[in-house]
MARMARTOR-105874 format. One line per field, with one value per atom (N, C-alpha, C): atom name; z negated, y, x; residue number from 0. Coordinates in nm, 2 decimals, decimal comma. Atoms other than C-alpha are relative to their C-alpha. Example, Ala and Ser with C-alpha at 12.3 -4.5 7.8 and 13.67 -1.06 7.14 Angstrom:
BEGIN
atom <- N; CA; C; N; CA; C
c3 <- 0,00; -0,78; 0,00; 0,00; -0,71; -0,08
c2 <- -0,12; -0,45; 0,12; -0,11; -0,11; 0,11
c1 <- 0,09; 1,23; 0,09; -0,09; 1,37; -0,08
n <- 0; 0; 0; 1; 1; 1
END
This chain:
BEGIN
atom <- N; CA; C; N; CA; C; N; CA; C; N; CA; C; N; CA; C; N; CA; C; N; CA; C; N; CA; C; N; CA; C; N; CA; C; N; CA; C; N; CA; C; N; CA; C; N; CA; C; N; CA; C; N; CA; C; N; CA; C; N; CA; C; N; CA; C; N; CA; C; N; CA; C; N; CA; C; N; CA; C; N; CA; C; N; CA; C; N; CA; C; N; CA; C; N; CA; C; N; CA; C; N; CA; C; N; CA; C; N; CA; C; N; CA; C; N; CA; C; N; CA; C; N; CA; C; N; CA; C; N; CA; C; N; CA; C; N; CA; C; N; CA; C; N; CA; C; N; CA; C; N; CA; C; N; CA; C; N; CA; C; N; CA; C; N; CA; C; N; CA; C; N; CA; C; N; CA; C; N; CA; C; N; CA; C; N; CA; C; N; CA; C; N; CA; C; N; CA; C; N; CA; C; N; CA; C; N; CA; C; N; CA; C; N; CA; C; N; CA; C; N; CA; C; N; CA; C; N; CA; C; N; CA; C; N; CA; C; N; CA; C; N; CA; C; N; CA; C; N; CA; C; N; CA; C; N; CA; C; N; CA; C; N; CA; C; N; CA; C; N; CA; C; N; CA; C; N; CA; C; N; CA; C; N; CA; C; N; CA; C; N; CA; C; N; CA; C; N; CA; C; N; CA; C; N; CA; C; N; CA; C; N; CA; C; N; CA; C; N; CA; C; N; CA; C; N; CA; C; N; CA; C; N; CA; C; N; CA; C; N; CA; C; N; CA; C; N; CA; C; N; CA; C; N; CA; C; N; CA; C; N; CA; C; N; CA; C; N; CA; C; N; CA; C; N; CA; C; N; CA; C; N; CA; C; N; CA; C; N; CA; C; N; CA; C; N; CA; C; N; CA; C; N; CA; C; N; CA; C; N; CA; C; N; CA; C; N; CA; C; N; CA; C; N; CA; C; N; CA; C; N; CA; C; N; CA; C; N; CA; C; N; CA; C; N; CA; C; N; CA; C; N; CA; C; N; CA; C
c3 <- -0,01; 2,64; 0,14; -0,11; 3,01; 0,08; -0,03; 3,09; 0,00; 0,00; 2,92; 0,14; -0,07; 3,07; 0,12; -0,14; 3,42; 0,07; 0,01; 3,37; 0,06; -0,02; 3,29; 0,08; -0,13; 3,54; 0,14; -0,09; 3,80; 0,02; 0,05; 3,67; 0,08; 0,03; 3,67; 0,16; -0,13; 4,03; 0,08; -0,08; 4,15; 0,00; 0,03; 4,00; 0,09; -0,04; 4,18; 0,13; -0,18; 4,56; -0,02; -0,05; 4,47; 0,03; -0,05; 4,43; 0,08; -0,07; 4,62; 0,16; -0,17; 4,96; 0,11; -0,12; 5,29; -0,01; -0,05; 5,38; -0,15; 0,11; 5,01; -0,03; 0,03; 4,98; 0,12; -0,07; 5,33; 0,00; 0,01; 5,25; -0,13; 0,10; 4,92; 0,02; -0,02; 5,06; 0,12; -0,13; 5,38; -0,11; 0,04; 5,10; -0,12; 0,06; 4,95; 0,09; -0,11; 5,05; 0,10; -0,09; 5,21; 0,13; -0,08; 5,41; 0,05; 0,01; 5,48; 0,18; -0,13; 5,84; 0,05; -0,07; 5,93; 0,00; 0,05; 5,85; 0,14; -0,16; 6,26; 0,01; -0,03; 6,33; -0,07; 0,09; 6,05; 0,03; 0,03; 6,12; 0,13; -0,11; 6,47; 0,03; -0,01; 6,44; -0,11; 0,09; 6,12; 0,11; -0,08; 6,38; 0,05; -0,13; 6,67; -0,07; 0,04; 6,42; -0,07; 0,06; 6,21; 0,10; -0,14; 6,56; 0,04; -0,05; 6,68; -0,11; 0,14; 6,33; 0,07; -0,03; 6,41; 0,13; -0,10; 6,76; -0,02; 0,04; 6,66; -0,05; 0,09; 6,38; 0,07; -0,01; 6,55; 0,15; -0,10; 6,87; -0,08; 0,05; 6,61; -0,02; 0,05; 6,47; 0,11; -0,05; 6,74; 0,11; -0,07; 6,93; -0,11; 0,09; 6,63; -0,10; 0,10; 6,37; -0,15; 0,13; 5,99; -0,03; 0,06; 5,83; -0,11; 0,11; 5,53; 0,11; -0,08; 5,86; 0,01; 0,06; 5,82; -0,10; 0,12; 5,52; 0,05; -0,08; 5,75; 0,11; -0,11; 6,01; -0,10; 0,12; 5,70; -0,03; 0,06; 5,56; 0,13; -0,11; 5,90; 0,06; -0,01; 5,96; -0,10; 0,16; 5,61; 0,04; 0,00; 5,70; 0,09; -0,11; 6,06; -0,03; 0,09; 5,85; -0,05; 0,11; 5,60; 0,07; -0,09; 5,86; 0,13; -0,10; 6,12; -0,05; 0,09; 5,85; -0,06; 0,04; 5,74; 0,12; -0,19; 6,12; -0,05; -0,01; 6,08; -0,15; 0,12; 5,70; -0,05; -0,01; 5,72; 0,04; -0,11; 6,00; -0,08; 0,06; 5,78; -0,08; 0,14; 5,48; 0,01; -0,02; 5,65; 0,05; -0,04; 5,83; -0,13; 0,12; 5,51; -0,11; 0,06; 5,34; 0,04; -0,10; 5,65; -0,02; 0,00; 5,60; -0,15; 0,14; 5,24; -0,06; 0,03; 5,24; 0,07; -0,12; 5,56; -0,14; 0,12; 5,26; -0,06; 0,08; 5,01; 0,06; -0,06; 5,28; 0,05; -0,06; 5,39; -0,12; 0,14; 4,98; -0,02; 0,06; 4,93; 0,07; -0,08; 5,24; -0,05; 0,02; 5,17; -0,15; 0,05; 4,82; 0,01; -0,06; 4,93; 0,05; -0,06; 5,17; -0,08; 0,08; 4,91; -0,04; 0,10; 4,67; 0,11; -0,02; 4,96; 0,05; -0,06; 5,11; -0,13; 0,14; 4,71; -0,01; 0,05; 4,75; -0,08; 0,10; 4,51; 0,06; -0,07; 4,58; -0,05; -0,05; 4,62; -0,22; 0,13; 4,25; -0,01; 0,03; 4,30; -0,02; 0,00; 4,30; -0,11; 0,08; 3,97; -0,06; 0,00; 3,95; 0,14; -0,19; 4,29; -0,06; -0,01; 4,14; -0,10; 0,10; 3,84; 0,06; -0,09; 4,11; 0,07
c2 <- -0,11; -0,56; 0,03; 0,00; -0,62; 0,06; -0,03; -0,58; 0,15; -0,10; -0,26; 0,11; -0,07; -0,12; 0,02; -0,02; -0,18; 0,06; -0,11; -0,03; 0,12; -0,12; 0,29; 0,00; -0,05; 0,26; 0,04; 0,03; 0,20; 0,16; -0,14; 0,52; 0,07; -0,16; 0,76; 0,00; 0,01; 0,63; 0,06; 0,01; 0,66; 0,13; -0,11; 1,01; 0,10; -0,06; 1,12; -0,02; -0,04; 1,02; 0,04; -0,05; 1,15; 0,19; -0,09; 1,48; 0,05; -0,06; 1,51; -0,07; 0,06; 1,27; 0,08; -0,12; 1,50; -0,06; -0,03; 1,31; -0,02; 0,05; 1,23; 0,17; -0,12; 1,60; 0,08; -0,03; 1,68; -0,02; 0,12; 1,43; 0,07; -0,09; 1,65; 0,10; -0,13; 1,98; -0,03; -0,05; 1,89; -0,04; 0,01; 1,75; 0,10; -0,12; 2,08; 0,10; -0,02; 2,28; 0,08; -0,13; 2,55; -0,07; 0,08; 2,26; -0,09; 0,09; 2,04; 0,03; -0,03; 2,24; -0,07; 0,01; 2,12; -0,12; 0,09; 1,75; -0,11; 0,09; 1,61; 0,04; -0,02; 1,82; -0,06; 0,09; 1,70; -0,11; 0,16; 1,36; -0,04; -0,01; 1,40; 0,01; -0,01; 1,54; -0,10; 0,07; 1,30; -0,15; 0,15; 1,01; -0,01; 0,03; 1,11; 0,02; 0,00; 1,23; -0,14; 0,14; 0,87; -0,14; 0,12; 0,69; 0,00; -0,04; 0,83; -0,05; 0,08; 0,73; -0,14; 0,14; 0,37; -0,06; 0,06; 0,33; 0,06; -0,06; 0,51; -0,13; 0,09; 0,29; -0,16; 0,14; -0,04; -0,02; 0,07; -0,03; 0,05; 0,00; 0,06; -0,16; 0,15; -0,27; -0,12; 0,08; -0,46; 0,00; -0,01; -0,34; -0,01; 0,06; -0,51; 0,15; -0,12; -0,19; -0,05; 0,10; -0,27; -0,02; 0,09; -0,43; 0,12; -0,13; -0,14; 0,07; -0,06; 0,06; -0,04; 0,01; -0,16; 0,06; -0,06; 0,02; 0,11; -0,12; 0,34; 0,00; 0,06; 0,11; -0,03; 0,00; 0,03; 0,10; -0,12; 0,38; 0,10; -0,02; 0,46; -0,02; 0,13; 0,20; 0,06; -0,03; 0,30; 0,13; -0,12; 0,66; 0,04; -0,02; 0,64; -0,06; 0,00; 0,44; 0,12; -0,10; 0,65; 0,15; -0,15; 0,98; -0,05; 0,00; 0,82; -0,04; -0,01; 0,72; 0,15; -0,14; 1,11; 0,02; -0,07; 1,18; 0,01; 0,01; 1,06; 0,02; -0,05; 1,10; 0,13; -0,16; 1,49; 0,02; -0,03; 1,51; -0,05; 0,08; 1,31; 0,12; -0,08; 1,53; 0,14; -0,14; 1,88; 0,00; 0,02; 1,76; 0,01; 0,00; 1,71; 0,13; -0,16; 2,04; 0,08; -0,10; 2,24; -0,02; 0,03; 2,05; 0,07; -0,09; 2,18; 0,13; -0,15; 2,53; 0,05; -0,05; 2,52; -0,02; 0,06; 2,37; 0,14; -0,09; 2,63; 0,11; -0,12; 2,94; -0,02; -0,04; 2,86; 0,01; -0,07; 2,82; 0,13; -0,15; 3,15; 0,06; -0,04; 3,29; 0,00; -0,03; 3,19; 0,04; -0,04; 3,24; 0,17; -0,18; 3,64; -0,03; -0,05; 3,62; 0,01; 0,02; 3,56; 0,10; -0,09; 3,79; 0,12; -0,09; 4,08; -0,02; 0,01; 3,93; 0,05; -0,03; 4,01; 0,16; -0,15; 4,39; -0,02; -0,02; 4,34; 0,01; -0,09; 4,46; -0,14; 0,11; 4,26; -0,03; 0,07; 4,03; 0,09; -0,07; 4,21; 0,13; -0,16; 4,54; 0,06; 0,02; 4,58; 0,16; -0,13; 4,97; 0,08; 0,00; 5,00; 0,04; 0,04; 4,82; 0,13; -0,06; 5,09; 0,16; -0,13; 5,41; -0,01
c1 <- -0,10; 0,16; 0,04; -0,02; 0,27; -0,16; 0,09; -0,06; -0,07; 0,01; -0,11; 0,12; -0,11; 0,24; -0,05; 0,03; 0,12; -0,10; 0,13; -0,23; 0,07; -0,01; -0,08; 0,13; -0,06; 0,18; -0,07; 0,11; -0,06; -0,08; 0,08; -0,25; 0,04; -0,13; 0,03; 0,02; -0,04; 0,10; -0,10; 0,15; -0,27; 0,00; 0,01; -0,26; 0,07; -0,13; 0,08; -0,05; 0,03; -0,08; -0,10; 0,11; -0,37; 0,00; -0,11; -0,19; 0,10; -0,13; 0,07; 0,01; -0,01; 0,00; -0,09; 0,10; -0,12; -0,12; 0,10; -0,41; -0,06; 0,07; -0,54; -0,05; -0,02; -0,51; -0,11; 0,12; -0,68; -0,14; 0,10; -0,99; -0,06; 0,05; -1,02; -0,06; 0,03; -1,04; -0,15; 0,13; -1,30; -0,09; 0,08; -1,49; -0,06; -0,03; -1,53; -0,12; 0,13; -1,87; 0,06; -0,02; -1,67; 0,11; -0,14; -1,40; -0,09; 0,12; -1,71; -0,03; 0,01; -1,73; 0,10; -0,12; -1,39; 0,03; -0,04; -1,37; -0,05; -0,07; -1,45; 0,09; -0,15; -1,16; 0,09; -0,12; -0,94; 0,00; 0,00; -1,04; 0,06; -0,10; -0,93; 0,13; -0,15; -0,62; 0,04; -0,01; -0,57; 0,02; -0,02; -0,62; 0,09; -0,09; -0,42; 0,14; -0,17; -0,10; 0,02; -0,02; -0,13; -0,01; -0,04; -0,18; 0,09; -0,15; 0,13; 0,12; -0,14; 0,32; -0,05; -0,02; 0,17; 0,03; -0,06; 0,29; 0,14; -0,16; 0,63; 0,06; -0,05; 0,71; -0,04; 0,00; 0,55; 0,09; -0,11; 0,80; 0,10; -0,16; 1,11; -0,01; 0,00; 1,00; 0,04; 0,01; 0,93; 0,16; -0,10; 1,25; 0,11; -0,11; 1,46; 0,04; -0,03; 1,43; 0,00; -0,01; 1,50; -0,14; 0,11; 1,19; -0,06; 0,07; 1,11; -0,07; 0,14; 0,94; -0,11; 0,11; 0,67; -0,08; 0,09; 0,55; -0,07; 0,07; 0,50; -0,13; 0,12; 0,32; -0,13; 0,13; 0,09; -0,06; 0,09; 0,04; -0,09; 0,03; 0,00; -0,14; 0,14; -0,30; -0,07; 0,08; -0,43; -0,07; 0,07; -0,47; -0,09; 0,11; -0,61; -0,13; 0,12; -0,85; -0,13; 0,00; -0,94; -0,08; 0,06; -0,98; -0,09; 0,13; -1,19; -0,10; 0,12; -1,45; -0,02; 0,04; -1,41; -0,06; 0,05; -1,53; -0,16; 0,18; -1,90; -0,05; 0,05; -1,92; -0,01; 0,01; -1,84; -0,14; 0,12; -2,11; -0,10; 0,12; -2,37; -0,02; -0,03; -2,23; -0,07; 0,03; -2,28; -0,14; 0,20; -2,62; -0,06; 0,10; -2,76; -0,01; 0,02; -2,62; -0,10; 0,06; -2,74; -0,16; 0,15; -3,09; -0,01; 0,00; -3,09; 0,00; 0,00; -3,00; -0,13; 0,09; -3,27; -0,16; 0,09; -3,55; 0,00; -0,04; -3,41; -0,10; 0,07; -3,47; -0,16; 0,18; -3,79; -0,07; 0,16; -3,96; 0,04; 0,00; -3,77; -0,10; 0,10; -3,94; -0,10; 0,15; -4,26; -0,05; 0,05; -4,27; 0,00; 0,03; -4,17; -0,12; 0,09; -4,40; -0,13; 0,13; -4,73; 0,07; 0,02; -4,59; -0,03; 0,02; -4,59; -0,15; 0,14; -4,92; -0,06; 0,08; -5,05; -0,01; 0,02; -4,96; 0,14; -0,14; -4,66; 0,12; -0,11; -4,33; 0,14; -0,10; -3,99; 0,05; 0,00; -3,91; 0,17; -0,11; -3,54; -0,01; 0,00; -3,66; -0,07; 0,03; -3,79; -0,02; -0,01; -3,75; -0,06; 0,13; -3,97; -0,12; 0,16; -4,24; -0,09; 0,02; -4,27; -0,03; 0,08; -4,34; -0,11
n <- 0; 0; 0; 1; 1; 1; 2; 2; 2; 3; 3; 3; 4; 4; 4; 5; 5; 5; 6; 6; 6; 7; 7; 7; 8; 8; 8; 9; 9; 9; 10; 10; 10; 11; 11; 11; 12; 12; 12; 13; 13; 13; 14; 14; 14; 15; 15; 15; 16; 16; 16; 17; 17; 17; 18; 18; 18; 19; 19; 19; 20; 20; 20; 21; 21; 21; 22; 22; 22; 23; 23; 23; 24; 24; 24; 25; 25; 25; 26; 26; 26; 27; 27; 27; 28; 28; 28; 29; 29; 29; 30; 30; 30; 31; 31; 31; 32; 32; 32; 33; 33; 33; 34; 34; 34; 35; 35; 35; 36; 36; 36; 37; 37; 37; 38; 38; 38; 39; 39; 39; 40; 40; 40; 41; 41; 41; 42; 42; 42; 43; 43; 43; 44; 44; 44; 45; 45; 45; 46; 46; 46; 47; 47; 47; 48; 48; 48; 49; 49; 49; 50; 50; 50; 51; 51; 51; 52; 52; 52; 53; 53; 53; 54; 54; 54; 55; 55; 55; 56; 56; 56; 57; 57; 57; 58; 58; 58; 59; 59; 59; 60; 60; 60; 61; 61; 61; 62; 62; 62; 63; 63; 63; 64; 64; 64; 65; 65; 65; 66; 66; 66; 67; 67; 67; 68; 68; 68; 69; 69; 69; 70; 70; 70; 71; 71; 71; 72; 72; 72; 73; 73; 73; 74; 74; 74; 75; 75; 75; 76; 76; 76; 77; 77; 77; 78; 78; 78; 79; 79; 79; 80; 80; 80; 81; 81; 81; 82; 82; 82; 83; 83; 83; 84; 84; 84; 85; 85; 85; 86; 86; 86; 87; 87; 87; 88; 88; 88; 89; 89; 89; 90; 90; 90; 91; 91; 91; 92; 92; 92; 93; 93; 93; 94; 94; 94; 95; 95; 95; 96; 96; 96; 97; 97; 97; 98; 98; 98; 99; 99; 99; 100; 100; 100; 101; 101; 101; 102; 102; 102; 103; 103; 103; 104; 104; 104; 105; 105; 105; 106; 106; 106; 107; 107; 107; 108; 108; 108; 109; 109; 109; 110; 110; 110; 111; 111; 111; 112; 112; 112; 113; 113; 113; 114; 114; 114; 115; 115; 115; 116; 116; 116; 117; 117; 117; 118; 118; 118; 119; 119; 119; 120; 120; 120; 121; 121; 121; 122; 122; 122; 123; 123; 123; 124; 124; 124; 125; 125; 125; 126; 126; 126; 127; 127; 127; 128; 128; 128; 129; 129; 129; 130; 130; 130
END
């Protein structure tokens, strides 16, 4: 029973930062084919504003600040994580799209190209071909 309870607490929680926390939210969007261009930048600025929370928060600490700012030095740590592995995985991500669409246009290309090397007229133009 405890066991259940905590599951779906756990859930509901998992659900709610996955929703609603900035970078969980930025991390969604660059992975998005059309946000996929943007995700060195994000990961950059992602770094330098969550490096800046973890030297903020680790001299309140260390200059005798209450103990709960740790948690921010953590989320802090967690997310500069998080966004400097989005750095090189974007770049892998978009290299491989870019390689892809490049595949795509070239069989379109050439199958056009044979159909007009045949004499035949464009497969969109379908009221062309009939004059």
């Amino acid at each position: 029973m405890i066991f259940v309870a905590s599951w779906a607490l756990s859930a509901r929680i998992y659900g709610l930062l996955q929703r609603f926390c900035p970078s969980n939210i930025v991390i969604r969007r660059v992975h998005t084919r059309t946000g996929i261009k943007w995700g060195p930048l994000v990961g950059l600025a992602g770094v330098a504003f969550y490096g800046l929370l973890m030297v903020a928060t680790g001299t309140i600490v260390r200059d005798g600040g209450p103990g709960w700012v740790n948690l921010f030095f953590i989320v802090g740590f967690w997310n500069t994580l998080r966004l400097a592995v989005l750095i090189p995985v974007s770049v892998v991500r978009l290299l491989r799209v870019r390689h892809h669409e490049k595949m795509l246009l070239r069989d379109w290309q050439r199958t056009h190209a044979t159909d007009r090397e045949a004499g035949r007229m464009d497969v969109r133009a379908p009221a062309a071909q009939a004059s």
